[in-house]
C-alpha positions as CSV (number, residue, x, y, z in Angstrom):
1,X,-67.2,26.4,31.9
2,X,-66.4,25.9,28.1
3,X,-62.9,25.0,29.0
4,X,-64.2,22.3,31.0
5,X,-66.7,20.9,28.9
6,X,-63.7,20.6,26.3
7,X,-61.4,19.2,28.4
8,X,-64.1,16.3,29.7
9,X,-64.9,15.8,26.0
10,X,-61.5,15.4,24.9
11,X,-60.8,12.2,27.8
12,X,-64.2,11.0,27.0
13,X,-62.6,10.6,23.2
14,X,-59.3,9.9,24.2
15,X,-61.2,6.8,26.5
16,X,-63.0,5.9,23.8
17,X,-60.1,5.6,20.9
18,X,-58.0,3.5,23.9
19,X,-61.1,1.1,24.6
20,X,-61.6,0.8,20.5
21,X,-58.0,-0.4,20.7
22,X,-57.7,-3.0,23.1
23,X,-59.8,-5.2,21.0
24,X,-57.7,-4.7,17.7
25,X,-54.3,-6.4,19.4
26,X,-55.9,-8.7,21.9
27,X,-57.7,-10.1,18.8
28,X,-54.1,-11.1,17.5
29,X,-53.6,-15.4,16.8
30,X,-51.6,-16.8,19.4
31,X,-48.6,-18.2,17.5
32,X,-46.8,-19.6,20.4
33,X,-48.1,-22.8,21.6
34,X,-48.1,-23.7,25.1
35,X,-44.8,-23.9,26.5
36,X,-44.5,-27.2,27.6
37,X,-45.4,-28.4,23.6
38,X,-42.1,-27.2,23.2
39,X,-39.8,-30.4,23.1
40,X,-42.4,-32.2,21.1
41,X,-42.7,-29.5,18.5
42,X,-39.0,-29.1,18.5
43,X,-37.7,-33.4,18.5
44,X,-40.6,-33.2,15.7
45,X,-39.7,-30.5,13.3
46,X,-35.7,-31.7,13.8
47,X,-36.8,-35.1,12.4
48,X,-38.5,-33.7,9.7
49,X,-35.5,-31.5,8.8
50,X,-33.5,-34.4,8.6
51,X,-35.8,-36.1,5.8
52,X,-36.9,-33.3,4.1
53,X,-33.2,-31.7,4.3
54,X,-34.2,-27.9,5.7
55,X,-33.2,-25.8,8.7
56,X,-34.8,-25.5,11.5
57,X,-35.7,-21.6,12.8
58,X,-36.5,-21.6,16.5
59,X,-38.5,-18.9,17.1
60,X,-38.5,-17.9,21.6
61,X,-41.0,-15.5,22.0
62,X,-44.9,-14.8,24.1
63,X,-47.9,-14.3,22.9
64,X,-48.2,-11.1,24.8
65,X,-44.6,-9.7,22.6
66,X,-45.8,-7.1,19.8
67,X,-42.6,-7.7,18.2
68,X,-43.3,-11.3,17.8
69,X,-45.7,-11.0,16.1
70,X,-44.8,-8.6,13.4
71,X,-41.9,-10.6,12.9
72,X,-44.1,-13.6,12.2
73,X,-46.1,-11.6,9.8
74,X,-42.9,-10.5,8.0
75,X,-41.8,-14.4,7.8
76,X,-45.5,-15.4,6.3
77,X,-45.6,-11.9,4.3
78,X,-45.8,-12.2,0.6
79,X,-41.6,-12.1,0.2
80,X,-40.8,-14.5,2.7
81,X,-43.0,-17.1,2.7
82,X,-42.0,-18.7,-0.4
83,X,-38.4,-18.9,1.1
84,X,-39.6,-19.8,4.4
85,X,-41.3,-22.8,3.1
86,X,-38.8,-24.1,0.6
87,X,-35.9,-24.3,3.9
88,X,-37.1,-24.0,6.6
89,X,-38.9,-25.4,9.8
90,X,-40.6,-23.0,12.2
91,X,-40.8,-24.0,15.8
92,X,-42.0,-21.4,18.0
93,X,-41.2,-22.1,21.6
94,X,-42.9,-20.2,24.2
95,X,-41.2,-18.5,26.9
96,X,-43.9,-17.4,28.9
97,X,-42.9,-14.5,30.6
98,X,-39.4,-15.3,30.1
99,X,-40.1,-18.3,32.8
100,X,-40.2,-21.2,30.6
101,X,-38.4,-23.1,28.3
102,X,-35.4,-21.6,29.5
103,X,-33.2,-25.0,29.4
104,X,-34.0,-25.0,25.4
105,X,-32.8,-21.5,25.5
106,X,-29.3,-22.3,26.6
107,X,-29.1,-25.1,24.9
108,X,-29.1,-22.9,21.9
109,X,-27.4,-20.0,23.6
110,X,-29.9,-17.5,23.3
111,X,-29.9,-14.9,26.3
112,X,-33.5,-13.9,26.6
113,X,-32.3,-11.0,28.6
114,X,-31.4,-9.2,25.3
115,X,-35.1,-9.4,24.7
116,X,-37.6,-11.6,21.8
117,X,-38.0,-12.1,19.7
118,X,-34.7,-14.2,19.8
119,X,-33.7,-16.8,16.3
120,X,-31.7,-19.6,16.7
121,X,-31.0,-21.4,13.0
122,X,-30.3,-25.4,13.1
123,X,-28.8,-27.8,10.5
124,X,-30.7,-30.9,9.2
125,X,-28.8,-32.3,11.6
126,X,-30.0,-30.4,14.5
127,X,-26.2,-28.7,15.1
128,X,-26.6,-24.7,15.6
129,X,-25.8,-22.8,13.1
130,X,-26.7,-19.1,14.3
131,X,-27.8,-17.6,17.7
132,X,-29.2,-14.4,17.7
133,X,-27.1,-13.2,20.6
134,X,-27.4,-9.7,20.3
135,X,-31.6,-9.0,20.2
136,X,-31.3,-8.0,16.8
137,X,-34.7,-8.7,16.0
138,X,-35.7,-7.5,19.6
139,X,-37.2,-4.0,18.0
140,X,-39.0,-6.1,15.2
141,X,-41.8,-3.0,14.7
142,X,-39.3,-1.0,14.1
143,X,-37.7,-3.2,11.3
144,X,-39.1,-3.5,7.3
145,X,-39.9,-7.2,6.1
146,X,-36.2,-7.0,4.1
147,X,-34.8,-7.8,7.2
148,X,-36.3,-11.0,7.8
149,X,-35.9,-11.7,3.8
150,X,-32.1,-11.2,4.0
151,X,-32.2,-13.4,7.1
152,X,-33.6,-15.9,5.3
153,X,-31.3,-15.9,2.4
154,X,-28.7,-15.8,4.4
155,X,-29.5,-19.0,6.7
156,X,-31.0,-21.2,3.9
157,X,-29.1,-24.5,3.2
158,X,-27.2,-24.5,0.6
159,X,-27.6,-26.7,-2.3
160,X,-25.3,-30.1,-2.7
C-alpha cells in the first residue's frame, strides 16, 4: 500500500512541475508578426537599409519554435545587440507552420525543410549575401550566444 501511495504522489508532483511549466514558455513574446506583415516589414526594412547603409537579417521562424526564440535572445543579449543595431535590420518573417511565406523563402533560397530558425543576410541593396542552407542555427538551444556574435561579425558591412 506504501508503494502505491508513493507512486501516486510522485505523478501527482510530476503533474504538478509539468502544469507549473506550461505557463513559463507559453508566456514567451511573440516575435514573429503575422505572416502576411511579411512583404511590408520586408519592402520597409530594405528601404531603410538603403538610407541608412546596413544589412538586412531575415529571420523565418514561428512563434511556437523554441529555437527561435533563444536565437532572438542571443541577437538582443548584452554582446550582440550593440552590433546588431549598428548593421543591421531584423525582419522576422513568419512561416506559420512552415505554410506561409514560402515564396519569400525561395526567393532567398532558404529550404525550410532543414528546419528554423533559418538566416538569410541582404545588402543595402537588397542582393543576398548569405543563405543559411544548411539549418545551422536549426539547434539554436543547443548553441552559446558566440555563435550568433561571430555571425554577426562576419555578415556586417564593411566600411567604405
Amino acid at each position: 500500500m506504501a508503494r502505491v501511495r508513493t507512486i501516486w504522489t510522485w505523478s501527482i508532483l510530476t503533474f504538478l512541475v509539468a502544469c507549473a511549466l506550461v505557463p513559463a514558455h507559453s508566456a514567451e513574446r511573440d516575435i514573429y508578426p503575422a505572416a502576411e506583415r511579411a512583404k511590408t516589414d520586408l519592402t520597409a526594412a530594405l528601404a531603410a537599409a538603403a538610407a541608412s547603409h546596413k544589412h538586412v537579417i531575415v529571420d523565418f521562424g514561428g512563434n511556437w519554435c523554441t529555437d527561435c526564440h533563444v536565437l532572438d535572445r542571443y541577437f538582443h543579449d548584452a554582446a550582440n545587440q550593440p552590433i546588431l543595431e549598428a548593421n543591421y535590420l531584423l525582419v522576422h518573417v513568419n512561416i506559420g507552420r512552415m505554410n506561409e511565406n514560402l515564396d519569400i523563402a525561395e526567393r532567398y533560397r532558404i529550404p525550410l525543410r532543414k528546419g528554423v530558425p533559418a538566416l538569410a543576410v541582404l545588402d543595402e541593396r537588397g542582393e543576398l549575401l548569405y543563405s543559411q542552407s544548411t539549418g545551422e542555427f536549426e539547434a539554436m538551444r543547443g548553441m552559446q550566444s558566440t555563435a550568433v556574435t561571430d555571425f554577426l561579425v562576419h555578415w556586417k558591412p564593411t566600411a567604405g
